[in-house]
C-alpha positions in Angstrom: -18.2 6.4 -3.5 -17.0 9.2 -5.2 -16.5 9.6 -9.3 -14.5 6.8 -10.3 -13.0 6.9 -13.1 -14.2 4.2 -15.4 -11.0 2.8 -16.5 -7.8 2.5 -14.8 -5.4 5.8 -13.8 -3.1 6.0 -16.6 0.4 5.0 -15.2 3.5 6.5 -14.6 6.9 5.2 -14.4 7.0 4.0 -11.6 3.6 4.1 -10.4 0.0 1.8 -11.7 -3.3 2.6 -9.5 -6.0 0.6 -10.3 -9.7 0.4 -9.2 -11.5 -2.7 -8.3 -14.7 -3.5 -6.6 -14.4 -1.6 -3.3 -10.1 -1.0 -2.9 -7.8 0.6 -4.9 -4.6 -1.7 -6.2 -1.3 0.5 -6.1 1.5 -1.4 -7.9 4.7 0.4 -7.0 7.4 0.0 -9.4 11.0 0.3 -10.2 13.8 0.3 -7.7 12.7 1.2 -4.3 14.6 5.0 -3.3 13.0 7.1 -0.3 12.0 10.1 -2.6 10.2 8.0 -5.1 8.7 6.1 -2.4 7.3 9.1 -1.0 6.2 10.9 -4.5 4.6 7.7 -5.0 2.7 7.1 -1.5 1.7 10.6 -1.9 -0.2 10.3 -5.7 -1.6 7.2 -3.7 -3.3 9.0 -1.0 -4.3 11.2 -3.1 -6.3 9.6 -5.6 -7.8 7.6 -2.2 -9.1 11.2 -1.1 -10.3 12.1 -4.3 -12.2 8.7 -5.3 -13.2 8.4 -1.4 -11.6 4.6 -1.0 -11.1 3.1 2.2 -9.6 0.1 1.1 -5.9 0.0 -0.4 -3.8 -2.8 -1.8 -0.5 -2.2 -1.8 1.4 -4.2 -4.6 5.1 -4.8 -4.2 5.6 -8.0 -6.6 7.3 -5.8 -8.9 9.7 -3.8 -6.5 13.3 -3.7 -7.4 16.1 -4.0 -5.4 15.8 -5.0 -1.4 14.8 -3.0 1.7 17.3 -1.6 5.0 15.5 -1.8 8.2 15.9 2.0 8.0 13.8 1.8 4.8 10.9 -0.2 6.7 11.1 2.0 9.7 10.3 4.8 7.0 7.6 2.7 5.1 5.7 2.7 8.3 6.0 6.3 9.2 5.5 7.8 6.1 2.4 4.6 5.4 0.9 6.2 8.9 1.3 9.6 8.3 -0.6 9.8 4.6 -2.8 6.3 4.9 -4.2 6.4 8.1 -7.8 6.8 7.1 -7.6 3.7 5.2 -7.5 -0.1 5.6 -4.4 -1.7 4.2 -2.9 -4.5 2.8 0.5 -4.6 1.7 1.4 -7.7 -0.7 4.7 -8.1 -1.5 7.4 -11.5 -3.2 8.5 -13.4 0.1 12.3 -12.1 -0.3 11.1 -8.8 0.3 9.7 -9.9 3.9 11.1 -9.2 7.0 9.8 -11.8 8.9 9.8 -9.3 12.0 7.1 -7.4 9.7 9.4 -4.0 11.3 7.6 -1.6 8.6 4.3 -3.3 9.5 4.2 -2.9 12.9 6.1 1.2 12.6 3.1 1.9 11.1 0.5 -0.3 13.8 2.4 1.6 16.4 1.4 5.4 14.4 -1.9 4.4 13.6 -2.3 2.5 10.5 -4.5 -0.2 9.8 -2.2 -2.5 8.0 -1.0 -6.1 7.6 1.8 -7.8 5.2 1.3 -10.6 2.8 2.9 -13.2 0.6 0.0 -14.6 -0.6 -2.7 -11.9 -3.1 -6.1 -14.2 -1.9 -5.0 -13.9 1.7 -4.4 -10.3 1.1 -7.8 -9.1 -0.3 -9.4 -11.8 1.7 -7.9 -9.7 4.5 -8.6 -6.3 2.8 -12.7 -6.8 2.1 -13.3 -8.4 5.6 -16.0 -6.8 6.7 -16.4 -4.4 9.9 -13.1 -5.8 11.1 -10.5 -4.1 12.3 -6.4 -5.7 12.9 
């Protein structure tokens, strides 16, 4: 890998990136808006390119508000369009769910390695499989 920095990124309002053994956590916070989502998924690709990580965790535990279908069509698109180099896992409360997964499987359809969780264990579980790919 890359330099990594030794501690974590220093956060921003809305926004906590924090580096683990092999994946970067992203904890997106405050009350989901498209722009913020994509300033935010932006500053997350970013700092993937820059520390050369391959593994993301996508944490939504501490997302406000609740998500339109439109809004999951766009987490997909915009997900597949800046993340598809990466493997993903996207962890998230189970009232934020759509038990369709529709933003999951936008962004299987563009490209983008990615599955939804409930459940953090099952997520990185998931996320550090080796030489799989879903």
């Amino acid at each position: 890998m890359g330099n990594l920095p030794s501690q974590d990124i220093p956060p921003t309002e809305d926004l906590r990136m924090e580096m683990h053994g092999g994946y970067l956590e992203a904890h997106i916070l405050g009350k989901y808006t498209l722009s913020r989502f994509k300033r935010q998924l932006a500053a997350i690709a970013g700092a993937c390119q820059a520390w050369e990580v391959t593994r993301l965790l996508l944490n939504w535990t501490a997302l406000r508000g609740s998500l339109r279908t439109t809004d999951r069509y766009e987490l997909g698109t915009q997900g597949a369009s800046l993340l598809k180099s990466l493997k993903v896992a996207s962890y998230l409360r189970p009232d934020l769910l759509d038990p369709g997964k529709f933003g999951e499987l936008v962004g299987r359809n563009r490209g983008l390695q990615v599955q939804t969780f409930t459940d953090r264990e099952t997520a990185l579980a998931w996320l550090l499989e080796p030489g799989k790919r879903s």
